[in-house]
SESE-891800 format. One line per 2 residues: number of its first residue (from 1); their letters; for each residue x, y, z of N, C-alpha, C, O. Coordinates in pm, whole numbers. Example, Ala and Ser with C-alpha at 12.3 -4.5 7.8 and 13.67 -1.06 7.14 Angstrom:
% SESE-891800
1	as	1319/-569/780/1230/-450/780/1320/-330/780/1424/-332/846 | 1285/-225/708/1367/-106/714/1290/3/787/1341/114/804
This chain:
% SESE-891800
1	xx	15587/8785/677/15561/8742/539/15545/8590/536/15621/8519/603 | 15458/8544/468/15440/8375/468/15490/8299/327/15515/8181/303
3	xx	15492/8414/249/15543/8302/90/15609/8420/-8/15544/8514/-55 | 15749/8397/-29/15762/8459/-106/15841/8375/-258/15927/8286/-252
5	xx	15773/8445/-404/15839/8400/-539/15962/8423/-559/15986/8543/-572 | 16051/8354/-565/16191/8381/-627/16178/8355/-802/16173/8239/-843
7	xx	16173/8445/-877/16181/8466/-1028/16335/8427/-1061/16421/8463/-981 | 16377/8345/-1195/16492/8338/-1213/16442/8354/-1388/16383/8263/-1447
9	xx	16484/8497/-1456/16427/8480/-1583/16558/8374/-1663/16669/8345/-1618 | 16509/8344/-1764/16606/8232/-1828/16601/8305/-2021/16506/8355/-2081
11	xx	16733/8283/-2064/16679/8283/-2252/16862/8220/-2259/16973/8263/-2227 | 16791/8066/-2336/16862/8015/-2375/17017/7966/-2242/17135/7996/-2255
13	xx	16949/7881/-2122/17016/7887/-2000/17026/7748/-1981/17070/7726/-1868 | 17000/7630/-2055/16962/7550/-2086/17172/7387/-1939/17177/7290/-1863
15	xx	17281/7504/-2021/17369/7474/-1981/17406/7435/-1764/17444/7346/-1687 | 17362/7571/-1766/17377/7622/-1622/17250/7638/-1502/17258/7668/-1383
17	xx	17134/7606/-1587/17002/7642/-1535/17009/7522/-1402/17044/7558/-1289 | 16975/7389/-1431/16987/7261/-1280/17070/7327/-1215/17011/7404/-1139
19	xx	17170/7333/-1209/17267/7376/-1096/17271/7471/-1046/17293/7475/-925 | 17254/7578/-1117/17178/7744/-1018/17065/7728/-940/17048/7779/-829
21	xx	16963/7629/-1018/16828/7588/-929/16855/7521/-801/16793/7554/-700 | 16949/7426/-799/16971/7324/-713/17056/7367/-603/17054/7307/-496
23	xx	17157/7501/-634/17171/7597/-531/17153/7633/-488/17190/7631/-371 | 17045/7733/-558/16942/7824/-459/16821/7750/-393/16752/7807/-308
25	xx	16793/7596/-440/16705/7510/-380/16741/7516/-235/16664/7541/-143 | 16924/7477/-222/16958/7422/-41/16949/7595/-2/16865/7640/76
27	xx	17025/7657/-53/17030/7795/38/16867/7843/81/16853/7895/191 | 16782/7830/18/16653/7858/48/16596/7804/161/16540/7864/253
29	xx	16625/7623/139/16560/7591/258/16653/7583/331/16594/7597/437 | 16809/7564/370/16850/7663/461/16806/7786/519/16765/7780/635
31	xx	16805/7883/468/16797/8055/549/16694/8085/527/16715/8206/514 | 16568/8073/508/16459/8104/481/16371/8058/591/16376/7944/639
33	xx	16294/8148/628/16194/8087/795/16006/8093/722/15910/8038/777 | 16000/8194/559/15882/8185/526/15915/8086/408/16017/8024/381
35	xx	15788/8093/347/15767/7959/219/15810/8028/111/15781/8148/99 | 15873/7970/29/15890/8010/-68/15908/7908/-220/15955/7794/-218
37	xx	15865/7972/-333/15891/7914/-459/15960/7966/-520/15991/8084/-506 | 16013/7871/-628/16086/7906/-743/16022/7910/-871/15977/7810/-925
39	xx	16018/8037/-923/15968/8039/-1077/16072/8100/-1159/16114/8213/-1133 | 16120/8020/-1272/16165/7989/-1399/16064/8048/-1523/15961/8002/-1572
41	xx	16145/8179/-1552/16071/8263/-1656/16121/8251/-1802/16149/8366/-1836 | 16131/8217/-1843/16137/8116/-1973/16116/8251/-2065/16005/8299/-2086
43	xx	16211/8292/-2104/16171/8416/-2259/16251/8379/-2384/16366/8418/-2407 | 16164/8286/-2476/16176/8277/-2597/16340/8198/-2648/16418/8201/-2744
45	xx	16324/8127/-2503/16488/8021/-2542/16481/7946/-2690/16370/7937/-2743 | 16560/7909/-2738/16543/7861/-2850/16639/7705/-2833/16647/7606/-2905
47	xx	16695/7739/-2717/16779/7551/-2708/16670/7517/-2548/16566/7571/-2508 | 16756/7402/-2492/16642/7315/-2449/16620/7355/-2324/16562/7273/-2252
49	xx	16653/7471/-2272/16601/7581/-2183/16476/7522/-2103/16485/7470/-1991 | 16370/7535/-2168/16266/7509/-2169/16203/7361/-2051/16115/7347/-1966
51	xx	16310/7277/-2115/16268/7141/-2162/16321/7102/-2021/16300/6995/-1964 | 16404/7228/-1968/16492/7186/-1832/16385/7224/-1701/16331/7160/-1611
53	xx	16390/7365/-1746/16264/7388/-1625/16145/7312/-1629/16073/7305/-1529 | 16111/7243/-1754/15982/7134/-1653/16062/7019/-1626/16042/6969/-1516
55	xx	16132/6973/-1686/16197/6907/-1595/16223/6897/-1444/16219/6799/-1369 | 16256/7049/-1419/16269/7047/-1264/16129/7102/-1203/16074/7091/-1093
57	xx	16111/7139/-1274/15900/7143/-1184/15845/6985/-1141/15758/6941/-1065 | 15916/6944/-1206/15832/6781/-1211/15962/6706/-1095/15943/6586/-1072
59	xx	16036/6742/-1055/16127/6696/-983/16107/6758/-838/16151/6692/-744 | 16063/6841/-821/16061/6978/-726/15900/7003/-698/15816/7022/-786
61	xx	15885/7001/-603/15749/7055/-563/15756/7191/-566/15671/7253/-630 | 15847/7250/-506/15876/7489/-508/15976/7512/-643/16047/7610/-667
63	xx	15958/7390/-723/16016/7481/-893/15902/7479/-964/15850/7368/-976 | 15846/7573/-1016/15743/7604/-1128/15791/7679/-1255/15894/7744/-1238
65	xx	15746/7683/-1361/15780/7773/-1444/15690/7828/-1556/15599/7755/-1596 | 15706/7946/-1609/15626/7994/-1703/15720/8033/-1801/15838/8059/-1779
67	xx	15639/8037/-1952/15731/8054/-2095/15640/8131/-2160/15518/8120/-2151 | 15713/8228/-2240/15711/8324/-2305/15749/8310/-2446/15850/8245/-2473
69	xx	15695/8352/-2519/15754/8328/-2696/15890/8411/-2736/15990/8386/-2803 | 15844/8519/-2663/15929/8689/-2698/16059/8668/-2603/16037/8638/-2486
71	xx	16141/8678/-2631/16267/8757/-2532/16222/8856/-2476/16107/8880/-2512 | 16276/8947/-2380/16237/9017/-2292/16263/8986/-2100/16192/8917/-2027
73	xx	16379/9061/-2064/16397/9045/-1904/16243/9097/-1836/16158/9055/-1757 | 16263/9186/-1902/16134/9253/-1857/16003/9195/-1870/15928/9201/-1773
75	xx	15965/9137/-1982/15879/9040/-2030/15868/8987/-1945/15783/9022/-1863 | 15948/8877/-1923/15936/8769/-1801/15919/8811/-1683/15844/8736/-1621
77	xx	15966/8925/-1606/15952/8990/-1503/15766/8988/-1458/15719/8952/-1350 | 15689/9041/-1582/15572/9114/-1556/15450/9016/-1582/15334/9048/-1557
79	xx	15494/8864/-1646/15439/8773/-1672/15456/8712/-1512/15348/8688/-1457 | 15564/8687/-1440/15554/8602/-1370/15548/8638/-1207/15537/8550/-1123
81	xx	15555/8777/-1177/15504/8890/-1141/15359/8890/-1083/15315/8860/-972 | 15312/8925/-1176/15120/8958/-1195/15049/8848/-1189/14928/8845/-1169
83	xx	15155/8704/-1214/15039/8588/-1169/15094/8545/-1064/15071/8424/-1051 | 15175/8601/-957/15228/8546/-864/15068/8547/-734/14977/8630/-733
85	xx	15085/8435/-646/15000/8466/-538/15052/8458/-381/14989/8436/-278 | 15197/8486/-407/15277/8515/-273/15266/8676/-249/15231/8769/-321
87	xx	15312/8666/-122/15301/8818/-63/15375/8903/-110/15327/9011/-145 | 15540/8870/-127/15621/8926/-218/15705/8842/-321/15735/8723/-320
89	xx	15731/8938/-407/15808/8844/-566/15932/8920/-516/15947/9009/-433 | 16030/8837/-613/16199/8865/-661/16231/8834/-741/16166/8741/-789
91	xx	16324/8871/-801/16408/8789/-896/16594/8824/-895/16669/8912/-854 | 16602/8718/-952/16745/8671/-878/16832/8692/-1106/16753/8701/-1200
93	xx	16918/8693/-1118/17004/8650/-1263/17017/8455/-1243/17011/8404/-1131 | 17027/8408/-1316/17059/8304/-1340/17149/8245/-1312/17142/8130/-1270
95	xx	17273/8319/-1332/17400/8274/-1310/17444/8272/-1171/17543/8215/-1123 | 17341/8355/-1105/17365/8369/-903/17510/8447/-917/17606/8391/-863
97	xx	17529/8550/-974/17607/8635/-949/17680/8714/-836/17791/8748/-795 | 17483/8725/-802/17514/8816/-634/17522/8704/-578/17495/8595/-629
99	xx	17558/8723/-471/17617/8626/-346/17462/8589/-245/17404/8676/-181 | 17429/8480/-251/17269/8472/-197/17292/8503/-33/17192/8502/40
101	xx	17434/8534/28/17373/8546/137/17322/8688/193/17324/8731/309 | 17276/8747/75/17215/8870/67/17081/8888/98/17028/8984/154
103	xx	17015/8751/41/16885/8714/0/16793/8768/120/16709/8858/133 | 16849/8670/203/16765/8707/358/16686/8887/390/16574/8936/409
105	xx	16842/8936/379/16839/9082/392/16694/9144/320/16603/9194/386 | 16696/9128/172/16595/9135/139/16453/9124/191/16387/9226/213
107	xx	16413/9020/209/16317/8980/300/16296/9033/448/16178/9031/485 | 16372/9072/524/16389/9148/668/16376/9263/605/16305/9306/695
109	xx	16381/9360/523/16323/9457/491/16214/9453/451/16139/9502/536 | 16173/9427/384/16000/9428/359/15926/9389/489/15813/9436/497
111	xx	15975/9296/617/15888/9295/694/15951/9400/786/15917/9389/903 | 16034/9495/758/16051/9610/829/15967/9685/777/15987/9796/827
113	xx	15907/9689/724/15800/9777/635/15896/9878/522/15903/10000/534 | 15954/9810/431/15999/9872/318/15919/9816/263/15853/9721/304
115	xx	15909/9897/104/15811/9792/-4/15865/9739/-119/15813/9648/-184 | 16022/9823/-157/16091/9783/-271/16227/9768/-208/16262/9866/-142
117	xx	16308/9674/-214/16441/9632/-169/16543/9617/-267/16531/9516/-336 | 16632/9685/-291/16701/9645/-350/16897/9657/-333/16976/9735/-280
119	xx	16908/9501/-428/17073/9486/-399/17152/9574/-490/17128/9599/-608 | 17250/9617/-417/17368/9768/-479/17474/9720/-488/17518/9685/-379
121	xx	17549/9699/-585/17696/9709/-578/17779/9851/-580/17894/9876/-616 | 17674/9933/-526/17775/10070/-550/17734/10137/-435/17740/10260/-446
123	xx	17694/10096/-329/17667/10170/-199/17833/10103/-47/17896/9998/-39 | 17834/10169/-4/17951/10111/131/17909/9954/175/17797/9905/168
125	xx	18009/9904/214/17941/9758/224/17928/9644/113/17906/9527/146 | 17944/9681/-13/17916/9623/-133/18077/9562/-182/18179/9626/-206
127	xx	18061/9461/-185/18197/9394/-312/18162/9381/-448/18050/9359/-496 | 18278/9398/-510/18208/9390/-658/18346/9369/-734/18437/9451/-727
129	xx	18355/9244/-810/18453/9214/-910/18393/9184/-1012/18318/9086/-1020 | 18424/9290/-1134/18410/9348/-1295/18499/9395/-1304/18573/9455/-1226
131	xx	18501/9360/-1458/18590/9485/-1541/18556/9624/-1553/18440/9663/-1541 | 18666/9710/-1578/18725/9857/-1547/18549/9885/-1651/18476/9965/-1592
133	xx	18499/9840/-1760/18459/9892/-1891/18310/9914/-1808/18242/10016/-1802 | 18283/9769/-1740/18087/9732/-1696/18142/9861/-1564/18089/9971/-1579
135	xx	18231/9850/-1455/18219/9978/-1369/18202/10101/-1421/18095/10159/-1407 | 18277/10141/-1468/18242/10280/-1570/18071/10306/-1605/17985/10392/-1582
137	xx	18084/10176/-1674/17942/10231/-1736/17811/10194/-1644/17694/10221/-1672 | 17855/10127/-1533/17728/10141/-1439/17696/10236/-1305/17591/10251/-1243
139	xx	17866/10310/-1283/17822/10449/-1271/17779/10566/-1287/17726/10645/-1211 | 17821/10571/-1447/17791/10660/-1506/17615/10670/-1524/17540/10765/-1498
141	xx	17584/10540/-1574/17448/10533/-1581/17346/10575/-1451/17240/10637/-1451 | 17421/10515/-1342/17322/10549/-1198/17364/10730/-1196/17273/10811/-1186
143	xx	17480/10766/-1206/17475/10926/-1192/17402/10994/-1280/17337/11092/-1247 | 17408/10933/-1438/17270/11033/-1461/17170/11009/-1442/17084/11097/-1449
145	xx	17134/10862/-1404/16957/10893/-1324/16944/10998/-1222/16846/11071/-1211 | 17064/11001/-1138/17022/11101/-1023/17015/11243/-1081/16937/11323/-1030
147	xx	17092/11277/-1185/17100/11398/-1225/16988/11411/-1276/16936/11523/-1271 | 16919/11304/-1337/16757/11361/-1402/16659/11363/-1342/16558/11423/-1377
149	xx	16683/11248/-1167/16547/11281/-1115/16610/11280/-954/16530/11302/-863 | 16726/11258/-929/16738/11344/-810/16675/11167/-724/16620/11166/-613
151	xx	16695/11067/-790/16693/10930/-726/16748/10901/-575/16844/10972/-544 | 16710/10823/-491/16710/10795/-373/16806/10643/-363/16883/10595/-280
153	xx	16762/10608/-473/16837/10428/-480/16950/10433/-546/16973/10544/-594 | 17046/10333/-568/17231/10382/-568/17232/10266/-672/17352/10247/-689
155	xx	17176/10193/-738/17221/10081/-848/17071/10037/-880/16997/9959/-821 | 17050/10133/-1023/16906/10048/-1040/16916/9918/-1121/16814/9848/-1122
157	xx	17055/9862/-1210/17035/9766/-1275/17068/9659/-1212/17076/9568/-1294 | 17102/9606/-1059/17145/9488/-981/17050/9377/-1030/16928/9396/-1027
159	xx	17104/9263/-1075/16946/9158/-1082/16918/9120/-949/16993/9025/-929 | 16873/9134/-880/16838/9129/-714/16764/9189/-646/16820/9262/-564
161	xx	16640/9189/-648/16524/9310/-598/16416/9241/-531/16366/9149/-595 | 16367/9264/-415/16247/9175/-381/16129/9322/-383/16165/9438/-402
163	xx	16004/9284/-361/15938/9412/-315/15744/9272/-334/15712/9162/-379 | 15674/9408/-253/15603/9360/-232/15448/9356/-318/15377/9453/-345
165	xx	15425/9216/-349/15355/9201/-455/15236/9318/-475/15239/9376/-584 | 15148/9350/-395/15069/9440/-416/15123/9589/-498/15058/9644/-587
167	xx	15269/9641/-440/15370/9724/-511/15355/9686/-687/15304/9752/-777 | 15407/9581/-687/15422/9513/-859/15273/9529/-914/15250/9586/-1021
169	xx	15179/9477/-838/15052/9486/-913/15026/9591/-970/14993/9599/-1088 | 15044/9728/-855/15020/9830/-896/15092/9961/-1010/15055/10066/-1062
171	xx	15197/9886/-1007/15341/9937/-1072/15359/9884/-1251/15388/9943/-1355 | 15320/9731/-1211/15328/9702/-1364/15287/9723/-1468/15361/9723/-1566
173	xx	15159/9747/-1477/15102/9811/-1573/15143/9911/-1682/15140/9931/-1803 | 15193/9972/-1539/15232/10125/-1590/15378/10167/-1673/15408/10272/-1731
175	xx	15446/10053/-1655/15587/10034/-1689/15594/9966/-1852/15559/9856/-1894 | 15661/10095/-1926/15632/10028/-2082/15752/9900/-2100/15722/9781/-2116
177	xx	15900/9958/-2094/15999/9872/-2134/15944/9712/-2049/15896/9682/-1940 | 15995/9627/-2199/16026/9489/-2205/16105/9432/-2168/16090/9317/-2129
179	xx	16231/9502/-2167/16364/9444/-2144/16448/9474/-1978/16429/9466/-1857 | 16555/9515/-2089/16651/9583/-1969/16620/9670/-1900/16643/9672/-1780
181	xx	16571/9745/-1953/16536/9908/-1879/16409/9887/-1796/16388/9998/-1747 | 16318/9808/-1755/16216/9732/-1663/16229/9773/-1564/16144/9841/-1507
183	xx	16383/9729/-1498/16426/9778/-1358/16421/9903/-1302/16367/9919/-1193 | 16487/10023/-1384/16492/10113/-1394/16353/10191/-1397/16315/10279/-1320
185	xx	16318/10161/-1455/16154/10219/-1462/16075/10199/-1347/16002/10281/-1291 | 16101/10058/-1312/16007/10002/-1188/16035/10104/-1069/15946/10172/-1019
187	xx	16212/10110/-1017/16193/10214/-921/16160/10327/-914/16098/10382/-823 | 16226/10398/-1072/16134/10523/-1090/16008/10604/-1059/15997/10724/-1032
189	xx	15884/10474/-1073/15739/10448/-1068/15770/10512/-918/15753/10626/-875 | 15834/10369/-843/15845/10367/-720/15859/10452/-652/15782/10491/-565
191	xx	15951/10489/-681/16000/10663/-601/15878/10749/-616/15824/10806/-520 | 15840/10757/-727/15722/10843/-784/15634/10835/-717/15570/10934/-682
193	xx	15600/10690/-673/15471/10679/-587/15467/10709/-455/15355/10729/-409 | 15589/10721/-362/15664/10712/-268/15621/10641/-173/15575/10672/-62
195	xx	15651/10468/-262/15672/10374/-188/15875/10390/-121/15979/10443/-161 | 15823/10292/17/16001/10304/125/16066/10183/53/16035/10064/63
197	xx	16196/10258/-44/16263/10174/-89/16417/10168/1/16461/10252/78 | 16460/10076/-29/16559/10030/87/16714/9945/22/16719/9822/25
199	xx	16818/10020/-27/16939/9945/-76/16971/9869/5/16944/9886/124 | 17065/9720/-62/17136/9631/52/17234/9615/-48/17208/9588/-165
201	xx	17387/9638/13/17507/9574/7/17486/9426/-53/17417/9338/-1 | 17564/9415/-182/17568/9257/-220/17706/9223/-263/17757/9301/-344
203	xx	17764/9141/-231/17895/9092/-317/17850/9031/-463/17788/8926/-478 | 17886/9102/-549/17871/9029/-676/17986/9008/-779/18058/9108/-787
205	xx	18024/8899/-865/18116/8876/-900/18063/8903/-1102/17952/8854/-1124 | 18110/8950/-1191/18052/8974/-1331/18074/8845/-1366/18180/8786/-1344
207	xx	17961/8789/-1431/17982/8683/-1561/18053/8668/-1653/18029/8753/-1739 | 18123/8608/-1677/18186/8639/-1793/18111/8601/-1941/18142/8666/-2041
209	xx	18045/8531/-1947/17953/8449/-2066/17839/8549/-2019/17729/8504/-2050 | 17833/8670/-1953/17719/8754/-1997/17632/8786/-2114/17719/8811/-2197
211	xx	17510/8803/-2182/17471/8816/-2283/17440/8961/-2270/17345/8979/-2345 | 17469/9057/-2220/17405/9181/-2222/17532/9242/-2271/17641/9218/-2220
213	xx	17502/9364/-2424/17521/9387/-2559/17520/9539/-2509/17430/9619/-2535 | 17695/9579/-2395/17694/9680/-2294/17621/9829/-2412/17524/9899/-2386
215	xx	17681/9834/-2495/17653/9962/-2604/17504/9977/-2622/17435/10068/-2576 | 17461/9867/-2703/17291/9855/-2710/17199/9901/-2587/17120/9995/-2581
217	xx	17231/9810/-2494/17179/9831/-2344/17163/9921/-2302/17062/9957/-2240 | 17293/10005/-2335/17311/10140/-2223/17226/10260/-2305/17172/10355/-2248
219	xx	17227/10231/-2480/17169/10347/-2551/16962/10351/-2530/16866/10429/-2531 | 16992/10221/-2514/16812/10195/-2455/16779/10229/-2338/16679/10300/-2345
221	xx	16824/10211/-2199/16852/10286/-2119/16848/10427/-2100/16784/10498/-2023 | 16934/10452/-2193/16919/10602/-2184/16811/10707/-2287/16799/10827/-2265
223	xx	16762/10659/-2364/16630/10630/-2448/16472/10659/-2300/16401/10756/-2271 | 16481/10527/-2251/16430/10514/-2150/16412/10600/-2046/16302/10607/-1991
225	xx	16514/10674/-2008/16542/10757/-1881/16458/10894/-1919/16384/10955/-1842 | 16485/10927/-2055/16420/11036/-2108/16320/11028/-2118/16258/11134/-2113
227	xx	16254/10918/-2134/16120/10875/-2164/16020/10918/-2027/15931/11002/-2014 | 16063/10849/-1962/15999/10900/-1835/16048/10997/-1768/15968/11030/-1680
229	xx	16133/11053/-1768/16188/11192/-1732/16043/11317/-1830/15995/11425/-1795 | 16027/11260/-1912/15970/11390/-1971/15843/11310/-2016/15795/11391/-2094
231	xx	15754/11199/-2017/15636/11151/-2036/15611/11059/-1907/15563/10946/-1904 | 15639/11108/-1842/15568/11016/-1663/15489/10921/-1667/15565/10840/-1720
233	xx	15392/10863/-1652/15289/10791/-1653/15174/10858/-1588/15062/10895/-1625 | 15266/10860/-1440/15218/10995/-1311/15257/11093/-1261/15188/11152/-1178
């Protein structure tokens, strides 16, 4: 692989955004042997969010960023995605939750010839410190995906996924949700298409200043699951 996008979507990150960048800036060019950029997906911040990522585009030759009016994880995902011109995209949470020395892993799979990679906190190998309430409900959620489609992958909501751009090209389109449920859908597709998807073990630690609204989330989600459970695309 010669270049791959690291996506970091942002809404309203304005606090914590330099210093997650400036992290994953050294770890990158540390452990990384291909090229890679950073894109800053900007969805509809309303504080100075914005004002930070060009800031660091203009500081940074591998920080770029694109902005969006709308909120939307997903939004930003498919905007910055589809104009990517590296071989493969990712995207990472903001807060660097998962532990980047995962990152690599990622990347050594796709040039093992996987096409969708993704990080698990619920497979052997995985650390994971959350509360009793987010475990519960992110098992529960991965067990009924499997119960509805008999899934291959062990944590579809990890923010941590690389896969390979031609995959996304072909995938995005087809994927309605905006938001949260993006992820979920994407592997779905995936499986569907039967592209070689590939879990990796991540240590991840929960946010506590999380913005994700567990009740809302999970009822869209599960909205979602049905959706394509019983209206496919393919």
């Amino acid at each position: 692989m010669n270049r791959i996008d690291v996506v970091i979507p942002v809404y309203n990150e304005e606090r914590v955004l330099a210093d997650s960048v400036a992290k994953l800036r050294d770890f990158l060019g540390t452990n990384l042997t291909c090229r890679w950029q950073i894109v800053i997906a900007d969805n509809g911040s309303v504080d100075g969010t914005l004002a930070v990522a060009r800031s660091l585009s203009e500081q940074y030759l591998d920080v770029t960023y694109v902005t969006l009016e709308l909120k939307g994880r997903g939004r930003a995902l498919r905007k910055a995605w589809l104009e990517s011109e590296a071989d493969a995209v990712s995207y990472m949470d903001v807060d660097l939750s998962t532990e980047l020395t995962a990152f690599p892993k990622l990347i050594e799979a796709l040039d093992e010839g996987y096409q969708v990679v993704v990080g698990s906190r619920l497979m052997a190998g995985s650390k994971v410190k959350r509360s009793l309430k987010r475990e519960i409900t992110s098992r529960g959620y991965n067990l009924l995906i499997k119960l509805l489609f008999w899934s291959g992958f062990s944590d579809a909501q990890c923010g941590f996924k690389a896969l390979k751009r031609d995959v996304a090209q072909e995938l995005i389109p087809h994927i309605k949700d905006q938001a949260w449920f993006f992820d979920t859908e994407l592997l779905l597709l995936a499986e569907r298409k039967g592209y070689r998807i590939k879990d990796v073990p991540v240590e991840w630690v929960e946010d506590e200043d999380t913005r994700v609204k567990i009740v809302n989330t999970a009822w869209e989600d599960i909205k979602g699951l049905l959706r394509v459970r019983f209206k496919p695309p393919f």
